[in-house]
N, C-alpha and C positions, 0 to 999 in steps of 0.2 A: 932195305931197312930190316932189321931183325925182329923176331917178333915180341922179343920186350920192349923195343923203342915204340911197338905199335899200340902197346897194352898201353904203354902210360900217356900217348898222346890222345889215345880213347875216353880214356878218364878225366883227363883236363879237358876235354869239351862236355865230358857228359857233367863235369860240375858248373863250367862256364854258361848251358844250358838252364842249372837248375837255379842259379842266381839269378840270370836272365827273365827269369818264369816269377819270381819271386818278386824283380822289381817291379815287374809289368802288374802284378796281383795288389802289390800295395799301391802304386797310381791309383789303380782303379778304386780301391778305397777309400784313399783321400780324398778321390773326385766324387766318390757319392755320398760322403760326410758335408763334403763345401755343397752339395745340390741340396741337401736337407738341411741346412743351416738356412739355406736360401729361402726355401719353401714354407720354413716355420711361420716368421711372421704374417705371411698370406694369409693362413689358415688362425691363429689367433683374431687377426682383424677379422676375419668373418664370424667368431666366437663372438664378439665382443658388440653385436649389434644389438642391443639391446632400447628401448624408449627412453628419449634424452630427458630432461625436468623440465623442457620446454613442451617435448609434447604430453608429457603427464599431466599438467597444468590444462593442453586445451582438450582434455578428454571430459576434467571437469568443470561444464558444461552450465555453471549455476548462474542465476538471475544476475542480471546486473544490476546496479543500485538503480539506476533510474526505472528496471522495471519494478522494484519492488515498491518504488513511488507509487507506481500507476495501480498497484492494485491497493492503496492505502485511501482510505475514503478519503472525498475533499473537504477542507477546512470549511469551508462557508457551509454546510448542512443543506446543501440539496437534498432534495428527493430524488435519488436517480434511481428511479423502476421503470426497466424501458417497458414501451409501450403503452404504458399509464397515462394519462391525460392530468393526472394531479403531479405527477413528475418532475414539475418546476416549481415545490413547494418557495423557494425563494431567489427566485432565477434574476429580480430587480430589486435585490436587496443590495441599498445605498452602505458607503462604511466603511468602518474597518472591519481585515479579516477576521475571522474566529481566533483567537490562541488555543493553541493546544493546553491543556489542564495539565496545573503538575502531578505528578505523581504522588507526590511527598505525603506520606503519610494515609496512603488508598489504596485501595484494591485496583486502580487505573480507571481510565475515563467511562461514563457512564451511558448505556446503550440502549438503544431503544431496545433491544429483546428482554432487556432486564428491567426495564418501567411503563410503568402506565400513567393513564394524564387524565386528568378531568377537569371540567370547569370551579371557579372560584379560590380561592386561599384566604388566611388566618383573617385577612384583613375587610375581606368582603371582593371587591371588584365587580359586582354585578351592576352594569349596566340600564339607565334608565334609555331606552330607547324610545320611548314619545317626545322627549325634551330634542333640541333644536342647539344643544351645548355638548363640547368634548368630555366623553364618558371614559369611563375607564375598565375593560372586562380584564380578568383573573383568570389563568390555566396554570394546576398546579399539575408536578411531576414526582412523583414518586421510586424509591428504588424499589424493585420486587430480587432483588439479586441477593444472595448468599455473602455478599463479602461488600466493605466499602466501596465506594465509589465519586470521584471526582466530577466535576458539571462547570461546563464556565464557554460563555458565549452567547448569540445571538441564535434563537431559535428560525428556523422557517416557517412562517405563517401565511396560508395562501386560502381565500377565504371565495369558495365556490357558490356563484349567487344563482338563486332560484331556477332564472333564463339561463344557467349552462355558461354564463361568462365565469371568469377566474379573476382573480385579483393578489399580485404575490406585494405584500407587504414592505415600506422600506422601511428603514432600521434606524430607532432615533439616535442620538448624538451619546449615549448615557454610556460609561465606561464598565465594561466587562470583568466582575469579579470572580471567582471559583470558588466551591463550596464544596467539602466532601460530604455525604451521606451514607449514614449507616443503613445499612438494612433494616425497612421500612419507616426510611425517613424520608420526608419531599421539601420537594423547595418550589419555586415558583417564578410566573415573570407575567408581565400586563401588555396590554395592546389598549394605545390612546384611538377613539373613534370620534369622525363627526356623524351624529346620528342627525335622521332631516326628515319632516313631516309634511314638508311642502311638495304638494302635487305637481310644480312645474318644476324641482329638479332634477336630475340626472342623477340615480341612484342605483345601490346593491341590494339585493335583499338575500339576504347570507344564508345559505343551507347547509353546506358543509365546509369543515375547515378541514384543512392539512397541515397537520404539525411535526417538525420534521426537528431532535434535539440537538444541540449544538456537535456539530461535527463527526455526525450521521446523516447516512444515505434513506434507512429504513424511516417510516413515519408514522405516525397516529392519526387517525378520519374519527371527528368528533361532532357532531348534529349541534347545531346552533341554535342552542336555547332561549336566545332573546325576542324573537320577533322581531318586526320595526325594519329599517332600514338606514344604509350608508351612505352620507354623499359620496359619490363616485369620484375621487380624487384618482384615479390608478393612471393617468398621465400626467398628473401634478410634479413639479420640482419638486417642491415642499411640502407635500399632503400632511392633512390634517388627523389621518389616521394612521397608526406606524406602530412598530412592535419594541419592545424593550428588553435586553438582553436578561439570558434568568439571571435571579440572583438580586436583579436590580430594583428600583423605587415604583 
């Protein structure tokens, strides 16, 4: 072979080479294009983990209606002060429940923090306790509050006798009306008694009462100004002594 035939059979491999080299370069770049096409989405999904509306919702963590029930005072105006012995200012009060007061036209329903009570109203109610007939006592309520306020139900009247017994009052038959009050206005409600002079019956003799306003927990301790005493009806169906919703006759 002469050495031009050698020269140019050199060069045709040294370029068959260098195409060679070339295609082999670009595989490999295709092939790690298609490896990072692949890997993308991996890697997004793992960006993308963020907290879903389900559990943002149970992070908050707020009351549920029925607990916010349980911390609303009960409609029937217990006395609930634990450990109190007056506590059950009307724990056997007969009846319908309390309604709630409208609003319409108040400052919202009226509190005991915001009132005080004392015996009598406009009408009198003082009690003749010698006599041996159904009396009639008076406790008026007043608002001491800054802003109107609404009243409407059956108070708790539990009426603590001399000996340490209790006696929780039931509730006559008479229909519950609302009444707003302005600041430093009262209103009122009665409690029918049988008052009893006779030495062989089974009686109260009243030292302290517990008044507790309608559909409130808190309550009022008022000294029982009449003397005398009650027939002790506090196991009666139908006693003859009972309270009357404010507001009422």
């Amino acid at each position: 072979m002469s050495r031009h035939t050698a020269l140019r059979h050199g060069r045709k491999a040294a370029v068959a080479a260098t195409l060679l080299a070339a295609a082999l370069s670009l595989t490999a770049c295709n092939d790690g294009k298609a490896d990072a096409s692949k890997a993308a989405p991996a890697a997004a999904a793992s960006d993308t983990s963020q907290p879903s509306a389900a559990d943002a919702k149970a992070d908050t963590s707020q009351p549920s209606a029925a607990d916010a029930k349980a911390d609303t005072p009960a409609v029937d105006g217990k006395a609930d002060n634990a450990g109190s012995s007056d506590s059950k200012a009307s724990g056997k009060q007969a009846g319908r429940p309390n309604a709630a007061p409208s609003a319409a036209g108040s400052g919202g329903r009226c509190t005991t923090a915001h009132m005080t009570a004392g015996w009598g109203s406009d009408g009198g109610g003082v009690p003749d306790m010698k006599s041996d007939q159904q009396q009639t006592a008076a406790v008026w309520l007043k608002n001491t509050g800054s802003t109107s306020c609404t009243i409407q139900g059956f108070p708790g009247f539990q009426i603590k006798g001399n000996d340490g017994s209790t006696w929780d009052l039931s509730r006559s038959n008479q229909a519950a009306t609302a009444r707003t009050l302005k600041p430093g206005e009262h209103t009122s409600f009665t409690i029918r008694l049988l008052a009893t002079t006779s030495s062989s019956d089974r009686k109260v003799e009243p030292g302290i009462v517990t008044i507790t306003p309608p559909n409130e927990k808190q309550h009022f301790q008022l000294k029982w100004p009449y003397g005398g005493a009650i027939l002790d009806q506090s196991a009666a169906t139908h006693p003859g002594t009972f309270v009357n919703p404010v507001n009422g006759s």
